[in-house]
Every structure is written in C-alpha cells, then in structure tokens.
C-alpha positions as CSV (number, residue, x, y, z in Angstrom):
1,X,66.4,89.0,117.9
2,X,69.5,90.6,120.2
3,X,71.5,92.6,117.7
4,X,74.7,94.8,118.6
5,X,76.5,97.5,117.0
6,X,80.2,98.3,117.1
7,X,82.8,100.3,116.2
8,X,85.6,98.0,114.7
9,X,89.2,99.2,114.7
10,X,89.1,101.7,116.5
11,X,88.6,102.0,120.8
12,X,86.6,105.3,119.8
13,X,83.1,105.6,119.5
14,X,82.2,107.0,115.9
15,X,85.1,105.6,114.3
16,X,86.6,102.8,112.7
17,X,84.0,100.9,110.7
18,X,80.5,100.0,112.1
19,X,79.2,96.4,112.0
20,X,75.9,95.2,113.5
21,X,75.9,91.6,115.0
22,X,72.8,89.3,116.1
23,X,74.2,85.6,117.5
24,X,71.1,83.5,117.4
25,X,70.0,80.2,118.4
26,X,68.8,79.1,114.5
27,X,69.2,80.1,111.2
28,X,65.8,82.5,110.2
29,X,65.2,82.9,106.3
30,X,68.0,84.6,104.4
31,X,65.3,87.1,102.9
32,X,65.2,88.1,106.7
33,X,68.5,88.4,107.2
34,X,69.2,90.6,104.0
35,X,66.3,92.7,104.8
36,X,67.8,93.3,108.0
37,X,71.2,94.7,106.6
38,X,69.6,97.2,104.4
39,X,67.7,98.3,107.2
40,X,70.8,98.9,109.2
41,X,72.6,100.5,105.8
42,X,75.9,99.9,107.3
43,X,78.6,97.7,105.1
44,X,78.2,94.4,106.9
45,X,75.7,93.1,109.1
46,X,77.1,89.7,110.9
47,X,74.8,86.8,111.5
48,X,76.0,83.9,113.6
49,X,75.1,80.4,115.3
50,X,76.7,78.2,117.5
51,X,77.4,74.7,116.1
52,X,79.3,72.3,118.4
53,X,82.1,74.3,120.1
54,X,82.2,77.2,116.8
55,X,80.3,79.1,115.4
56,X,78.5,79.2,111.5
57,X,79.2,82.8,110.6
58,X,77.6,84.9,107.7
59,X,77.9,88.4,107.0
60,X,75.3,90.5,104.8
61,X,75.8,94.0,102.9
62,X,73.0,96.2,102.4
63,X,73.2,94.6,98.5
64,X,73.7,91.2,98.8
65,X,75.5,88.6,101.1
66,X,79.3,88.5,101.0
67,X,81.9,85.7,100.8
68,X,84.2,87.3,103.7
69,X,84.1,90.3,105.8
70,X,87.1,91.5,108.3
71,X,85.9,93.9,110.6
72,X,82.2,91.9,111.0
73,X,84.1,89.0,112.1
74,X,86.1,91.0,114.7
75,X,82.9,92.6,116.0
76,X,81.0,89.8,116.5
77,X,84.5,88.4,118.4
78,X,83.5,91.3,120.5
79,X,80.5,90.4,120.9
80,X,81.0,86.7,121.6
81,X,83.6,86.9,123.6
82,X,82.2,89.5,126.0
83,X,78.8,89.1,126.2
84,X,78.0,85.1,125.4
85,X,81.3,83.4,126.2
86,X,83.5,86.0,128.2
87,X,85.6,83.0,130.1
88,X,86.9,82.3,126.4
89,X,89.8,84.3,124.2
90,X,89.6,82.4,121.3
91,X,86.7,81.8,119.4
92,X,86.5,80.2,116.0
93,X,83.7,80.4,112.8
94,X,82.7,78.1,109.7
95,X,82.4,80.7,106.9
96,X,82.2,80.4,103.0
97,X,86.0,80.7,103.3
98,X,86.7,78.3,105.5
99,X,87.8,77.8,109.4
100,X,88.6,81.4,111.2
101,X,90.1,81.8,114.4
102,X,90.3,85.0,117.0
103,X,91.9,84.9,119.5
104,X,91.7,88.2,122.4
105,X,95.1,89.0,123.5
106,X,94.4,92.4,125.7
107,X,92.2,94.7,123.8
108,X,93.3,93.6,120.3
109,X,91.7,90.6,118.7
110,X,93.6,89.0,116.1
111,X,92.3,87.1,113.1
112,X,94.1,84.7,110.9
113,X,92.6,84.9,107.1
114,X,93.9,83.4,104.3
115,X,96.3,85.9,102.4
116,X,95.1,86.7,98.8
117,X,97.1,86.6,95.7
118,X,99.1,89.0,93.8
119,X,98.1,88.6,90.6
120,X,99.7,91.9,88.9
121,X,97.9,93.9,86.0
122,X,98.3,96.4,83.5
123,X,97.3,100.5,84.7
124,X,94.9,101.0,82.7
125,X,93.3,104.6,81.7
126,X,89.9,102.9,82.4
127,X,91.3,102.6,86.5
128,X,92.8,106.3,86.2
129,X,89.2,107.6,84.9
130,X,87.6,106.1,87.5
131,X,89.9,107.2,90.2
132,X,91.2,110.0,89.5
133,X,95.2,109.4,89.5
134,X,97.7,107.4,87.6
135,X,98.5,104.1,89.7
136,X,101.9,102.9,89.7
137,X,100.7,99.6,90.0
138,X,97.7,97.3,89.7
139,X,97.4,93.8,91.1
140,X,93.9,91.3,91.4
141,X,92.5,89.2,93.5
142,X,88.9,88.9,94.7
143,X,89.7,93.0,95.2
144,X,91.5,95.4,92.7
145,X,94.7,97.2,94.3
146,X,96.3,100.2,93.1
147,X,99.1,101.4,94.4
148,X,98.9,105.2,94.3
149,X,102.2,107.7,94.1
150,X,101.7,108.4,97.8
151,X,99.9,109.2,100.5
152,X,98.3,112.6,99.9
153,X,97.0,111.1,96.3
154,X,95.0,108.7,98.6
155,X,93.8,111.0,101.3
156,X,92.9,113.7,98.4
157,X,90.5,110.5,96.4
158,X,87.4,111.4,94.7
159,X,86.7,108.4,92.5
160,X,83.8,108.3,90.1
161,X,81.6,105.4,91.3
162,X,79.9,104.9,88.2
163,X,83.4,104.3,86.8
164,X,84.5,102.0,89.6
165,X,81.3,99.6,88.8
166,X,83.6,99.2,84.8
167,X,86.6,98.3,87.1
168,X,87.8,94.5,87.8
169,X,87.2,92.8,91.2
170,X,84.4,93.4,93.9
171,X,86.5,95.9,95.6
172,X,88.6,98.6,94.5
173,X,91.1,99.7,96.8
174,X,93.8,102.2,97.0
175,X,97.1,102.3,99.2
176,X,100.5,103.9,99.6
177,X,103.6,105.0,102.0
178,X,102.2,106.3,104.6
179,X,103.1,110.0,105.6
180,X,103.2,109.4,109.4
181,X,105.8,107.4,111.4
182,X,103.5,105.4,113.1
183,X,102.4,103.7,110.4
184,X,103.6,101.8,107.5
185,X,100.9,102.3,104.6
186,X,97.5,103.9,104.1
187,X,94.7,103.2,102.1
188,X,91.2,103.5,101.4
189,X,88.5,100.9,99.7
190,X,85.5,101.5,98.1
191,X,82.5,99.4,96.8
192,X,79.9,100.2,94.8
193,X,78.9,96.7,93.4
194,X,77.8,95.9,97.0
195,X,76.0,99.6,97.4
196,X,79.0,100.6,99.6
197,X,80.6,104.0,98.3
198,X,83.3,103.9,100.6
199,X,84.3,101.2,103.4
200,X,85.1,102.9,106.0
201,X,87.5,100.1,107.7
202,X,88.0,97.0,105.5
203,X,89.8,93.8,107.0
204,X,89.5,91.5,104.3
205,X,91.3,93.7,102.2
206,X,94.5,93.7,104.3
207,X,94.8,90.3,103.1
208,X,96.4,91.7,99.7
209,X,97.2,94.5,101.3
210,X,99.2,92.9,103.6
211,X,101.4,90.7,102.0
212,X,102.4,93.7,98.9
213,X,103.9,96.1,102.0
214,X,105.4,93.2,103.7
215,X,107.1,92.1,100.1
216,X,107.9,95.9,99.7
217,X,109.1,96.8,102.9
218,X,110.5,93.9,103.8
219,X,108.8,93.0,107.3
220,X,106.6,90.2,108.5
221,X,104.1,92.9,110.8
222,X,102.5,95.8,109.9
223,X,100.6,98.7,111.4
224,X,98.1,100.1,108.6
225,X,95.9,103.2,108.8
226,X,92.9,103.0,107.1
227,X,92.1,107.1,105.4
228,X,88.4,107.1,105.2
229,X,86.3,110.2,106.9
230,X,85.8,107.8,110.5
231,X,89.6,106.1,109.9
232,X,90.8,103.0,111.7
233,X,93.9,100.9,112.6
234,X,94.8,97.4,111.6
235,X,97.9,95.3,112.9
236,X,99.0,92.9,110.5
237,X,101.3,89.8,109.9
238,X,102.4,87.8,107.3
239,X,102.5,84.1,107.7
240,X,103.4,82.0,104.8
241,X,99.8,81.6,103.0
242,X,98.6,83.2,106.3
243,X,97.3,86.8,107.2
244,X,96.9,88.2,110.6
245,X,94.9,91.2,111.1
246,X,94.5,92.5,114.3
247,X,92.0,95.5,116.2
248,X,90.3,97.3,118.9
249,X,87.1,97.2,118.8
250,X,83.5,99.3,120.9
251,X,80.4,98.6,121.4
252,X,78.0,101.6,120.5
253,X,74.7,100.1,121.3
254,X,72.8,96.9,122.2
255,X,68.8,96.6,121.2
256,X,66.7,93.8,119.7
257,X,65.3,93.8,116.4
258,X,60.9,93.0,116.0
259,X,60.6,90.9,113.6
260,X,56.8,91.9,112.9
C-alpha cells in the first residue's frame, strides 16, 4: 500500500499539520486501517477509493475513526491531484458528512464544508480549570469554542488535558483577535478524547471558527493563523450554510506501507 505524508497549511516542510494519505484500489479491514494510524501517531491518517468519478474518503486518528477531518482532506487533494489525477483541479469525496469538493486554484486548495452551528453556552469554572483562563465566551457544536481575552492568552495556553476530557464536545478549541495585521484571529485546538494533545492545524474547526469572526468582524473572508508549536494558515469564507477553507500544502515523503 502507497502511502504519502504532508505538511498541510503550510508550503514549509515541518510545519502546518502532518497528515498521511494511502489512495487504494479497495477497501482493506478497518482494524487495518486503524492500526495503521496509530502506527503513524500523527492526528489523521486519510484513506481513500475511487468510486465512479469521486472518491469514498475516510480519515483515522491514532484513537478511533473520525466523522470529518480538514487538513486530511486537503492532503490527500494534494495527493490526488498531483500524483493520480494531475490533469484535474477539482476533485470531490463521499464522506460521513456528505459530498466535499476541492478545487486547486494555484497553490491553494479550497474546500467547501458545511459551516457548524453557534450554539452559545454558559463559561463555566469547569472550562477555566481546564484551560487555564476565563473565556469571554463559550459556544457548541460537534467542537467546544472559547473565545479567549486575546491573543497572547492563547499563545501563552497550558490546559490541563485531564480536565479537557470533563469538557463538552470532541474538540476544545481556543481563539481570539489576532495580534498581527496579517491576520484576522488565532487559535489553537486540542483533543484528547481522540489521543491528540494538541492539533497542530485543524480545518474542520474553522467551520465554527469561521462563521463567529465573520459575524464579529463583519467580513465574508478570513485569513486565520493557527498558534500551535509547527503553526499554519487557513483562508476562509463564509457562504450562507457554507464554509470555505482554503491551504498550501507539501509533500514530505512518499513510501509504501508492508502489510505483513
């Protein structure tokens, strides 16, 4: 089995967030497949197979398989649309959330994802325990959001991941203004339930993030910088019931997996 590794948002090697991808010809046995994400350790491993003129597209953590994954899907756009199909630039996938497209437009790949909800919370001192900070605000979806006093009390996070397993949501992330010009927020995301401390670059998660800053800001695009240790960049839209989240993305290595 052909398996690739890349760097997604990012056009640095060593940043952005790592993804593995293996495009097969047939389904092998999910036990397989799970096996094969904890091996690789990294927070998604992407396994897909053409059917008709899309692809069936799953993603793995090193835990458990996931319901949606951003920066997996744009890795294995990479990978699909360079190395099986390069005379494409769009490319589309069956997932557990429905129909995704990508297209390629230069080096960016954009991805339209469902937006999530806002579904707003109380703060509780059970979410400032388990951070660290007091957030302003608190809103759920399949993900917790907090929305931190700014961006220095995200950059600075220590959270207690014992405390963020007692926490609502599969993921807890945290955001705020950004302190740079060229970008509009920050955040970070974190996720022990899936054995993932901290996410290094998280797509799916700009679909809440996205439409809070465009609500509070005012805009319809984005540019979001993602604070973890390797960082990344996301461009983002909203569009009605519609995210957009765009990236860069670079392949680190190519190698084939024995499957004993």
């Amino acid at each position: 089995m052909d398996q690739f590794i890349v760097d997604a948002f990012t056009d640095s090697l060593f940043r952005g967030n790592q993804a593995a991808v293996c495009v097969m010809e047939s389904w092998p046995a999910d036990e397989l497949m799970q096996n094969i994400a904890k091996e690789n350790n990294f927070s998604e491993t992407a396994f897909a197979v053409k059917e008709g003129d899309s692809y069936h597209l799953r993603w793995f953590t090193p835990g458990d398989e996931i319901d949606f994954c951003g920066h997996a899907t744009l890795g294995t756009s990479f990978v699909i649309l360079n190395y099986y199909e390069p005379e494409r630039n769009e490319v589309s996938f069956q997932t557990q959330v429905g129909r995704l497209s990508v297209q390629r437009k230069g080096d960016l790949f954009e991805m339209d994802f469902p937006a999530y909800k806002l579904r707003k919370i109380e703060v509780t001192d059970r979410m400032e325990e388990a951070i660290g900070v007091r957030p302003l605000e608190a809103y759920i979806d399949r993900d917790l959001l907090l929305v931190l006093p700014d961006a220095a009390s995200v950059r600075s996070l220590t959270p207690d991941q014992e405390k963020l397993l007692t926490l609502d949501g599969l993921i807890t992330a945290v955001t705020a203004p950004s302190d740079e010009k060229e970008f509009d927020c920050v955040s970070r995301v974190f996720v022990p339930k899936m054995a993932i401390p901290e996410d290094p670059v998280t797509g799916s998660t700009h679909c809440m993030i996205t439409p809070y800053w465009c609500g509070r800001l005012g805009k319809d695009r984005l540019t979001c910088f993602q604070a973890s240790s390797r960082s990344g960049i996301l461009y983002t839209g909203l569009r009605g019931n519609r995210v957009t989240v765009a990236g860069k993305a670079v392949l680190y290595s190519r190698g084939k997996i024995l499957e004993g």
